[in-house]
N, C-alpha and C positions, 0 to 999 in steps of 0.2 A: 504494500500500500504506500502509494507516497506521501512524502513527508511536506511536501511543499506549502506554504503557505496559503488558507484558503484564497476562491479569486474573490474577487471586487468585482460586482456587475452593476454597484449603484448609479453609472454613471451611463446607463440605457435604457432604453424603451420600448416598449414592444405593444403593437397597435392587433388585437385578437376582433377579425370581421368575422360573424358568423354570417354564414348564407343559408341559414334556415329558409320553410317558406311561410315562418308562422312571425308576426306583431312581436313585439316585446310585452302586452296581453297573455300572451298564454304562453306555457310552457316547451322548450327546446329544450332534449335531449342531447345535440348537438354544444346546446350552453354548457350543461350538464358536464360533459367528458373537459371543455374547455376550461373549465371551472379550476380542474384538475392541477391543470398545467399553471392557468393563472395566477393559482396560491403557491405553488414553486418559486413563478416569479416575484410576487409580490414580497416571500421569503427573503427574496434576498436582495429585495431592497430595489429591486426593478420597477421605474413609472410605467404601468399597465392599464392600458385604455381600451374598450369594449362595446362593438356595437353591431347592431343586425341592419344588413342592408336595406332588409325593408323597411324599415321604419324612414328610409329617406325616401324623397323623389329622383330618381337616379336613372336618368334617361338611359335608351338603347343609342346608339353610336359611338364614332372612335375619336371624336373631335373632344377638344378641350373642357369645352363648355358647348353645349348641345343648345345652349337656349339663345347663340349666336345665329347658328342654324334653325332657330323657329320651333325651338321645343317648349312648349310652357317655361316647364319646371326641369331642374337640373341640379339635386343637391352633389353632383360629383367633384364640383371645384373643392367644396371645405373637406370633404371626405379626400381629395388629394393632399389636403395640406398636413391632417395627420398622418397620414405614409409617409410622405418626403420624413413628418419631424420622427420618427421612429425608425429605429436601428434594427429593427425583427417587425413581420405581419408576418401571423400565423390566419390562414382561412380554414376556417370551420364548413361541414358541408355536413346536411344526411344522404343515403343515398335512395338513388328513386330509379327502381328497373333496371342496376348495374350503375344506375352513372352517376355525378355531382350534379349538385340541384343545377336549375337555368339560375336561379339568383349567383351561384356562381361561376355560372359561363359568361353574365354580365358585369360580376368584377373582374376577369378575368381579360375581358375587352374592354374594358374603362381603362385598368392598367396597360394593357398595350397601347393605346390610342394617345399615352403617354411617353412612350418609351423610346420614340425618338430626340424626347428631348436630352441636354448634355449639364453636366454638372462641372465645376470650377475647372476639372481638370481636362474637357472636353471629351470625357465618357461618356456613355449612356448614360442616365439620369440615375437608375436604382444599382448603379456600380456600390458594389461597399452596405449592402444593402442585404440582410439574410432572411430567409423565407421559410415554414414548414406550414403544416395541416395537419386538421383532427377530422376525422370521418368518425360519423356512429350509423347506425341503422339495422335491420332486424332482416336484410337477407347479403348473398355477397357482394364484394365490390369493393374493399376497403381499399386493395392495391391497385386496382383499378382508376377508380379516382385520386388516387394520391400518385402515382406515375403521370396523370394527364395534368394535375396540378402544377405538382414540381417541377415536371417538365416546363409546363410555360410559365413559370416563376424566372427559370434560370435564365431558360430564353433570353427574357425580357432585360437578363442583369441581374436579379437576384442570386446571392453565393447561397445553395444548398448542401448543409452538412451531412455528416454521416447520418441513417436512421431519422430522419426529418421530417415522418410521420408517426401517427398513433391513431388508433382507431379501437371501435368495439361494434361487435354484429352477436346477435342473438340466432338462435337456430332456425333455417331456411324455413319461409312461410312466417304467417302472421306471428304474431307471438309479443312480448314484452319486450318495452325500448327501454335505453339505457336507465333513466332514472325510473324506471317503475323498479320496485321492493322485490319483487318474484322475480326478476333477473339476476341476480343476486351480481351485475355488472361492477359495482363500487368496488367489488373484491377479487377481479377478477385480475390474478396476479402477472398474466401476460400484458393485458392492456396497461395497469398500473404501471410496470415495470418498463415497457416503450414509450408512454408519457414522460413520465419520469427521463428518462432517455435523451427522449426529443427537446424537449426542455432545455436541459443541461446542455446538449450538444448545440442548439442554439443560439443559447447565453455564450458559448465559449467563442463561435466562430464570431460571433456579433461583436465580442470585448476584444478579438483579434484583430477584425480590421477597424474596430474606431482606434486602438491605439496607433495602430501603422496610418488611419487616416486614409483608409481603404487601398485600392490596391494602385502601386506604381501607373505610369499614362504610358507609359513605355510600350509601344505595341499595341497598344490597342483605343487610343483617343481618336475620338471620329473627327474631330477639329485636325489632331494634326494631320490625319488624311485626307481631309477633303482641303487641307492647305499643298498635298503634295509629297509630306512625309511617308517615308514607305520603309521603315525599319530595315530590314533583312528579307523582306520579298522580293521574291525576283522569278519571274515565269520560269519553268525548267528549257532547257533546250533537247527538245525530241526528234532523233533522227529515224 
């Protein structure tokens, strides 16, 4: 076991959207698992901030602000501005038929429709920037939708660590969701033990790059390439 001195994560933040498809009205099981991981963070001393996308007006498109484009209503600007201020967004999803809910294929294109913007060092915007998920629901899918998550996390710029999700599914067919009593889910030492996990492993990569101030521009600032820098690329020569 190491001796090392414990870490310091006081000095990050971590923004948890759940994309249930139920009001903050009634109960999410999805909260529920979230919860989990939340009081990890809160633990140790991490600002941790929480909200269900539906309870905003959060247009469909990939534009900045959707109500420049003629959408009523657009609560996606303010809901950008806590992501940018947070070091970790962890997405919450249930699953429905195999998949992540629509409420989260619509965070998922708010965030891209983002993503060409560039940050101080002329990187993508969510360079330096770390991502995981919680899936619950009562049939399968957990790695399902957490592969299609992750995946377009990193895409987008997000650093994805080891182990990056967590999840809980009760047995195929209808049955008890996570916080009902007769799933006996709260102690279910797998889930715990990968929450747990994901947590930690989040907290670590996250305190990693705020210290270094994310990662070197070196090779990869779309500013300096679209000014004409070109590192070490050079087309091969094929005879």
């Amino acid at each position: 076991m190491s001796s090392k001195q414990k870490p310091d994560f006081s000095n990050l933040k971590a923004l948890y959207i759940n994309c249930t498809l139920k009001g903050s009205d009634q109960k999410s099981h999805t909260e529920g698992l979230m919860n989990v991981s939340k009081k990890i963070m809160k633990s140790e001393n991490v600002t941790v901030e929480y909200l269900r996308l539906v309870d905003y007006d959060v247009a469909y498109g990939l534009m900045p602000d959707m109500k420049e484009e003629g959408k009523e209503k657009d609560d996606w600007p303010k809901i950008y501005e806590k992501i940018m201020d947070a070091n970790i967004l962890i997405v919450g999803t249930p699953i429905w038929l195999g998949e992540k809910s629509s409420v989260a294929t619509k965070l998922i294109e708010r965030l891209y429709g983002m993503s060409g913007r560039t940050n101080k060092k002329g990187q993508y915007v969510y360079y330096g920037k770390v991502g995981g998920c919680v899936i619950t629901g009562n049939e399968d899918g957990i790695k399902h939708c957490a592969m299609g998550i992750l995946y377009a996390l990193q895409h987008l710029g997000y650093s994805i660590p080891p182990q990056a999700d967590c999840g809980w599914i009760g047995e195929a067919g209808p049955g008890p969701s996570y916080l009902d009593e007769e799933s006996g889910a709260k102690n279910n030492a797998f889930t715990n033990r990968n929450t747990t996990f994901m947590t930690y492993n989040l907290l670590h990569l996250a305190a990693m790059l705020k210290n270094n101030d994310g990662y070197d521009s070196y090779g990869n600032s779309r500013e300096d390439w679209d000014d004409g820098t070109r590192w070490n690329f050079e087309n091969p020569e094929y005879r």
